[in-house]
ZAMARGU-4260 file (C-alpha; in steps of 0.2 Angstrom, whole numbers, plus 5000, padded with zeros to 4 digits):
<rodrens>
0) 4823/5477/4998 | 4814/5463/4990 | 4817/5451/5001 | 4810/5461/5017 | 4795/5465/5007
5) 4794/5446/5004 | 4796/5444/5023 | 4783/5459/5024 | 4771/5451/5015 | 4772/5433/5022
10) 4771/5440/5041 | 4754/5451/5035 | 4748/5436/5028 | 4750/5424/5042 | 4736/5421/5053
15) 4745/5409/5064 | 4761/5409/5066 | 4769/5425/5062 | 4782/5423/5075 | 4789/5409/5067
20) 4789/5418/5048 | 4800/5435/5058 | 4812/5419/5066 | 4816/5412/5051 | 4818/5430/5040
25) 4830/5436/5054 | 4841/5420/5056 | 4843/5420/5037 | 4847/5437/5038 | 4859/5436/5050
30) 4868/5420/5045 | 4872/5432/5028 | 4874/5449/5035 | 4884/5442/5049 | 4896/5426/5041
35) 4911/5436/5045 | 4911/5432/5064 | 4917/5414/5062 | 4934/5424/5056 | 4941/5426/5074
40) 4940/5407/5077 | 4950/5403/5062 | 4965/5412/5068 | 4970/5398/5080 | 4959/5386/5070
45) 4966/5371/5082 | 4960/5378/5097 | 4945/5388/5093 | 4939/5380/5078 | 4924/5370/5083
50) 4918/5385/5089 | 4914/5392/5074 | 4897/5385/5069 | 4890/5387/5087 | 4894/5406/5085
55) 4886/5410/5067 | 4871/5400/5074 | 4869/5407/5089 | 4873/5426/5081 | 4859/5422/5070
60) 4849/5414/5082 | 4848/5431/5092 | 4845/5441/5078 | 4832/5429/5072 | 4822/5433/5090
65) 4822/5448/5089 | 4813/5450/5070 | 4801/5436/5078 | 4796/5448/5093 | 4792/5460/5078
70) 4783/5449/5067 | 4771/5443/5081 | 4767/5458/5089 | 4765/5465/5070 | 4748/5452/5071
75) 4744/5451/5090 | 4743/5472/5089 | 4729/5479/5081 | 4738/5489/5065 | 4726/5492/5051
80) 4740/5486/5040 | 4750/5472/5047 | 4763/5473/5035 | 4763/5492/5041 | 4764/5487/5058
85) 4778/5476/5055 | 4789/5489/5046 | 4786/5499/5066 | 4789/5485/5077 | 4806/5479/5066
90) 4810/5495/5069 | 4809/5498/5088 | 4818/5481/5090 | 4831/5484/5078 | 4832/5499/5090
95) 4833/5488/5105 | 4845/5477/5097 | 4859/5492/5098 | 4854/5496/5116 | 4851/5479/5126
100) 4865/5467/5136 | 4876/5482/5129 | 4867/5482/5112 | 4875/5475/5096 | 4867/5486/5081
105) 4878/5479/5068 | 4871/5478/5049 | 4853/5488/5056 | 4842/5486/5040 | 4846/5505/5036
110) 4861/5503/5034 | 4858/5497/5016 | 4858/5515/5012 | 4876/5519/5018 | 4884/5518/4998
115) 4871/5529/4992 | 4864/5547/4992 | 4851/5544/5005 | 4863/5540/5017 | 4864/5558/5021
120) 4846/5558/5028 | 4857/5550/5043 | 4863/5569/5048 | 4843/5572/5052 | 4837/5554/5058
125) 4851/5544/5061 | 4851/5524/5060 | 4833/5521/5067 | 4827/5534/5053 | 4835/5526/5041
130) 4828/5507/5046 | 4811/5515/5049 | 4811/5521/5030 | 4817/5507/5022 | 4803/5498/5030
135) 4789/5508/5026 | 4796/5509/5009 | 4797/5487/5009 | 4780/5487/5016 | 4771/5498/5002
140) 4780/5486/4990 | 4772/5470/5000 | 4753/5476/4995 | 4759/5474/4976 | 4747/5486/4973
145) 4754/5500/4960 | 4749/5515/4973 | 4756/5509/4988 | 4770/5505/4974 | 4771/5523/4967
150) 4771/5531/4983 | 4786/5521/4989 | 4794/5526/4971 | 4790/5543/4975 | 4797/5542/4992
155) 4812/5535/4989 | 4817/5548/4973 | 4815/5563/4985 | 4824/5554/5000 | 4838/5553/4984
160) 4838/5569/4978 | 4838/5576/4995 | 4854/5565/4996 | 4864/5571/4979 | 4859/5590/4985
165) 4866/5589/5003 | 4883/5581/4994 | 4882/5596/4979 | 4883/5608/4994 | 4901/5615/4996
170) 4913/5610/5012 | 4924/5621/5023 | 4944/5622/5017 | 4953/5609/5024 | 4965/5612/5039
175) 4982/5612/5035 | 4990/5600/5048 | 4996/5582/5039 | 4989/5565/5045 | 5000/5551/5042
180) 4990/5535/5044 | 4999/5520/5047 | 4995/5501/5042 | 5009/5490/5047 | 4997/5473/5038
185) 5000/5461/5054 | 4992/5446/5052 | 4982/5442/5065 | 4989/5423/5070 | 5006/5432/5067
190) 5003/5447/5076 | 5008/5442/5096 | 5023/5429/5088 | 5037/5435/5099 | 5048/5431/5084
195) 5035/5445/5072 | 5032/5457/5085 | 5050/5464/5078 | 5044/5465/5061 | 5030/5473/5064
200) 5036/5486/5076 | 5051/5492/5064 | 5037/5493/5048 | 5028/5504/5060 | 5044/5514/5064
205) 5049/5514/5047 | 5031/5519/5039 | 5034/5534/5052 | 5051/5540/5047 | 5047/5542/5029
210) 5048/5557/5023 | 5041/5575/5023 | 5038/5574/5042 | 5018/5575/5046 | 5011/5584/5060
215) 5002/5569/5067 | 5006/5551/5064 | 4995/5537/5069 | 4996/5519/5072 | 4979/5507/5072
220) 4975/5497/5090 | 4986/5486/5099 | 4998/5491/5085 | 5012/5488/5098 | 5017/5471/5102
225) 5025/5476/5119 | 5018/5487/5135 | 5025/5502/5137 | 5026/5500/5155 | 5039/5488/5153
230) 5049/5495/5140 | 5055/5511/5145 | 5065/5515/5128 | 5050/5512/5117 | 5040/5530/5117
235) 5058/5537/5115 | 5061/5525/5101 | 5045/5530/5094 | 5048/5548/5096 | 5061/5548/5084
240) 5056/5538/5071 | 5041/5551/5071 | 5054/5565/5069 | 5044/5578/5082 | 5028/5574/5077
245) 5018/5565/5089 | 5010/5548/5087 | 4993/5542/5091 | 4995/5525/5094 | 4985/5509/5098
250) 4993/5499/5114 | 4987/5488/5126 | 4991/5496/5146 | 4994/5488/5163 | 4989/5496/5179
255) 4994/5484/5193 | 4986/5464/5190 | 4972/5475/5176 | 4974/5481/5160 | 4967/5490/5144
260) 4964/5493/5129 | 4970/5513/5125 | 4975/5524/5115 | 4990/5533/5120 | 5000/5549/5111
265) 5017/5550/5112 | 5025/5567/5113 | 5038/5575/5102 | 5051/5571/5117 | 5047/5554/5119
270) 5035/5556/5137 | 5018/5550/5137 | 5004/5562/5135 | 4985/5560/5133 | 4977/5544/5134
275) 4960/5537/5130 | 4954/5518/5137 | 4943/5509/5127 | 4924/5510/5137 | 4913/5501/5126
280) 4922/5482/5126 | 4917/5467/5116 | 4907/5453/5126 | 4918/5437/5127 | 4929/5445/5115
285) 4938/5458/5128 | 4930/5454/5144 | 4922/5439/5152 | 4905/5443/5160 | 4911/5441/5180
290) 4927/5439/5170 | 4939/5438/5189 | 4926/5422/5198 | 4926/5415/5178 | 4945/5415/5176
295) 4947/5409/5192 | 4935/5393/5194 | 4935/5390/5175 | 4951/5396/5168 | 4940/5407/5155
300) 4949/5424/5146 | 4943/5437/5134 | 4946/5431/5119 | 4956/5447/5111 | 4964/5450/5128
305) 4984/5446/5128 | 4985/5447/5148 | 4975/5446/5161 | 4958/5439/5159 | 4952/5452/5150
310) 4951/5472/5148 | 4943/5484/5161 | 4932/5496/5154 | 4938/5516/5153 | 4926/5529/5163
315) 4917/5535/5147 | 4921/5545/5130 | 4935/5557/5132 | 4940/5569/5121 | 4961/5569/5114
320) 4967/5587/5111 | 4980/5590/5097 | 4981/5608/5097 | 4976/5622/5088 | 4982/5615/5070
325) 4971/5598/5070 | 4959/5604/5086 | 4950/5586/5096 | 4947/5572/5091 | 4937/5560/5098
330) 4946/5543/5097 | 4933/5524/5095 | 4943/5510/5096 | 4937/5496/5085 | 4918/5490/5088
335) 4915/5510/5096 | 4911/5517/5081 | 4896/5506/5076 | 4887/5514/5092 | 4879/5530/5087
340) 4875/5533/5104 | 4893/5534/5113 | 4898/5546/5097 | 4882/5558/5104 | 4889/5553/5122
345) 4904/5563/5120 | 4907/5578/5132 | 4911/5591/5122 | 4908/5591/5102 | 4925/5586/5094
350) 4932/5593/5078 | 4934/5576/5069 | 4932/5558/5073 | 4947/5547/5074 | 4945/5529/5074
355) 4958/5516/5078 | 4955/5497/5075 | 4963/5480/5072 | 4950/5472/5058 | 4960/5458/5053
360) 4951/5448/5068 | 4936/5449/5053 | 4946/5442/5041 | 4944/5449/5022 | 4928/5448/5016
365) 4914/5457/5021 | 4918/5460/5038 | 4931/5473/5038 | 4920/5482/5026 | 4905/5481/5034
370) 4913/5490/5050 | 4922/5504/5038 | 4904/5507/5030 | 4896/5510/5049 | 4911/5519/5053
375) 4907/5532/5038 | 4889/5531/5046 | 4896/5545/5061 | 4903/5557/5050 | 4886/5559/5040
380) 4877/5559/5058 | 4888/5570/5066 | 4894/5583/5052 | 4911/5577/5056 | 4929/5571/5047
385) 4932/5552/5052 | 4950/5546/5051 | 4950/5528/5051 | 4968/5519/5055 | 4966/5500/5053
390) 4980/5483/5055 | 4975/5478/5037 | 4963/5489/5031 | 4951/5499/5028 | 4962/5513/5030
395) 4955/5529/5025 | 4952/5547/5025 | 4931/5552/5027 | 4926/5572/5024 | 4912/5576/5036
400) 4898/5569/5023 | 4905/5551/5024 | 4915/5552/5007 | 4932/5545/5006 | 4944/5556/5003
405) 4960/5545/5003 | 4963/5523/5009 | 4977/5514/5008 | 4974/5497/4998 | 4966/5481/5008
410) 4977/5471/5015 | 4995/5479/5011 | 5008/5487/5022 | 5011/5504/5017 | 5006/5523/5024
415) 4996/5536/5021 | 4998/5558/5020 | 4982/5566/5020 | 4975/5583/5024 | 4962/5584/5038
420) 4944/5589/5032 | 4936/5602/5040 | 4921/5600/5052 | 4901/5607/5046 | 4889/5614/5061
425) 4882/5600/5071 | 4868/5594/5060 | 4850/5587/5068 | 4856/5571/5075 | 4871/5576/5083
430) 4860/5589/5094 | 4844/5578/5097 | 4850/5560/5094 | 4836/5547/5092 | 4823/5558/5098
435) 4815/5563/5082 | 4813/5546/5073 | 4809/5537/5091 | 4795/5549/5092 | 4789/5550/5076
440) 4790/5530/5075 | 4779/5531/5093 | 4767/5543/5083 | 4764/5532/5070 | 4761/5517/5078
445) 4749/5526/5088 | 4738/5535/5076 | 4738/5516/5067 | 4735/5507/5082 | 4719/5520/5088
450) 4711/5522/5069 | 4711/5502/5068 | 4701/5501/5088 | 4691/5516/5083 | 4685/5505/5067
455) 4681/5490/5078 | 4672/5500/5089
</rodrens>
């Protein structure tokens, strides 16, 4: 918070300029907020090393234009307060960010709040909300003036005891069906070894057969090493390792020369039943941009994909029905659940949240927690339990508040039983989205911008 009150401060300041002050504030902030994505190219260090550098500078690069878009039109706009201004116009790009080229809003400035009691705010404003108050709250502190400084402190202690009351209100019984969450711990550069895939397929058949039996058991993505369609004795195999319980499992499928990224469920008798393709997809990670003519002239693959040039992308959210003990769920694979908006994009409101992912691309530092924390972001937005399965962690249980109610250690193989929370009413944001804090950011910047023309005038 000091830091973008800092930046706040420097960009009201500036009479020339300002462009380049928003650049420099949003590289740096990116380079920290987003270290973790030079992870990935480490796993084949030899082949993909030198890429490294190029993608934290570039990351941070875009970022960086984006907060120098809101730094310069924070000074070429007529605010009254330009470090007012600036907390609106980081805003609506910080917006923008989550929406453009298919719109990555990872580590938004409001998610600073996640750990806290104000977090819950999220079930009324979502995200954007969230940004747009940590802003106002960092520009009151940029005047260093003690009014501006006591109406922030005022602010922010209601926006906190708001928080601690919602979570002081009592939660619906929890349903009585058994998760089993399973997290085999495959290392990433070991994971497609043909010589490992056995491994980690009986610690996955194992971690299911333990018992008491569950009522649902569930495997993170790309949790099998093999594709069902050519290996007809695996979702038999599965079946009774599961001991009548079905598995929800992460698996990579082939169609003819294209395949995707699914989740699939494996009935009690071994047949395949419901399945959800992966829609949102990682750019250059699971598909190539004109990925067939780019594989073709220049031999260029997604880099997650294991066949094929890449992934296709699945016709949209879909909702995975496991009957009336556990109800629907609707299942995000991986980088799906940091997009509020496909969550709000479902066709029907789910009774829980299920999330499936292979984080050990992101190594173990900040980047698997960083996308569990947005993850927990949904539930408090949606009102909602979030079950998050994960290859090394975080694995975890989240009631529909966003608390953990049950993880597995980072980084170990091992399994998880948990209850299912129960779901609340759909709050604000889950009814109206981004609505409410896009207008009300439209309203203030207008009423700023219309008493600063009507004093010139």
């Amino acid at each position: 918070m000091i830091g973008l009150a800092a930046l706040a401060r420097r960009v009201a300041l500036a009479e020339r300029g300002a462009g380049w002050i928003g650049l420099l504030g949003g590289m740096s902030y990116g380079a920290v907020a987003l270290s973790w994505i030079v992870e990935p190219f480490l796993i084949e260090p030899e082949t993909y090393g030198w890429m490294a550098p190029f993608a934290l500078v570039f990351m941070a690069l875009g970022l960086g234009l984006f907060w120098a878009t809101a730094a310069w039109a924070a000074r070429a706009l007529p605010f009254r307060a330009p470090a007012f201004g600036f907390a609106l116009t980081l805003t609506t790009v910080e917006f923008l960010r989550g929406h453009i080229l298919t719109g990555f809003p990872w580590a938004m400035p409001g998610h600073v709040w996640i750990s806290t009691p104000v977090a819950q705010l999220g079930a009324w404003v979502g995200p954007t909300g969230l940004t747009l108050g940590l802003l106002l709250l960092t520009a009151a502190l940029s005047a260093l003036r003690w009014r501006q400084a006591l109406a922030a402190g005022i602010g922010l202690a209601a926006a906190w005891a708001f928080g601690l009351w919602t979570l002081a209100q009592p939660l619906p019984p929890d349903r009585a069906a058994t998760l089993r969450l399973v997290q085999p711990n495959a290392e990433q550069a070991l994971k497609w070894d043909p010589d490992q895939a056995r491994v980690f397929f009986d610690r996955l058949l194992t971690a299911s057969a333990a018992p008491p039996r569950p009522d649902l058991v569930i495997w993170p993505e790309t949790a099998l090493p093999y594709l069902l369609e050519r290996h007809a004795d695996l979702a038999p195999m599965i079946a009774a390792a599961a001991q009548g319980a079905p598995v929800a499992l992460g698996v990579q499928r082939e169609e003819g020369s294209r395949f995707w990224n699914s989740l699939t469920v494996i009935d009690p008798d071994g047949g395949l039943g419901q399945r959800y393709d992966k829609h949102h997809l990682v750019p250059f990670g699971e598909y190539i941009p004109l990925g067939d003519l780019a594989f073709r002239l220049f031999g260029l693959r997604a880099f997650a994909a294991q066949h094929g040039a890449g992934y296709s992308a699945g016709d949209g959210p879909k909702l995975v029905d496991f009957g009336p003990g556990m109800g629907r769920a609707l299942p995000l694979i991986c980088y799906e659940a940091v997009f509020p908006q496909d969550v709000n994009a479902a066709p029907e409101r789910p009774d829980w949240l299920l999330q499936i992912t292979n984080d050990a691309w992101f190594g173990t530092l900040s980047g698997p927690f960083q996308h569990a924390d947005q993850a927990r972001m949904r539930a408090i937005e949606q009102g909602l339990p979030l079950v998050r399965v994960a290859n090394t962690g975080v694995t975890a249980v989240y009631d529909a508040r966003g608390r953990e109610r049950a993880s597995l250690p980072f980084g170990r193989e091992g399994h998880l039983d948990s209850a299912l929370p129960a779901p609340l009413p759909a709050p604000p944001f889950a009814r109206y989205g981004e609505a409410p804090a896009l207008l009300l950011l439209a309203g203030l910047a207008l009423m700023s911008i219309r008493r600063q023309s009507a004093k010139l005038s």
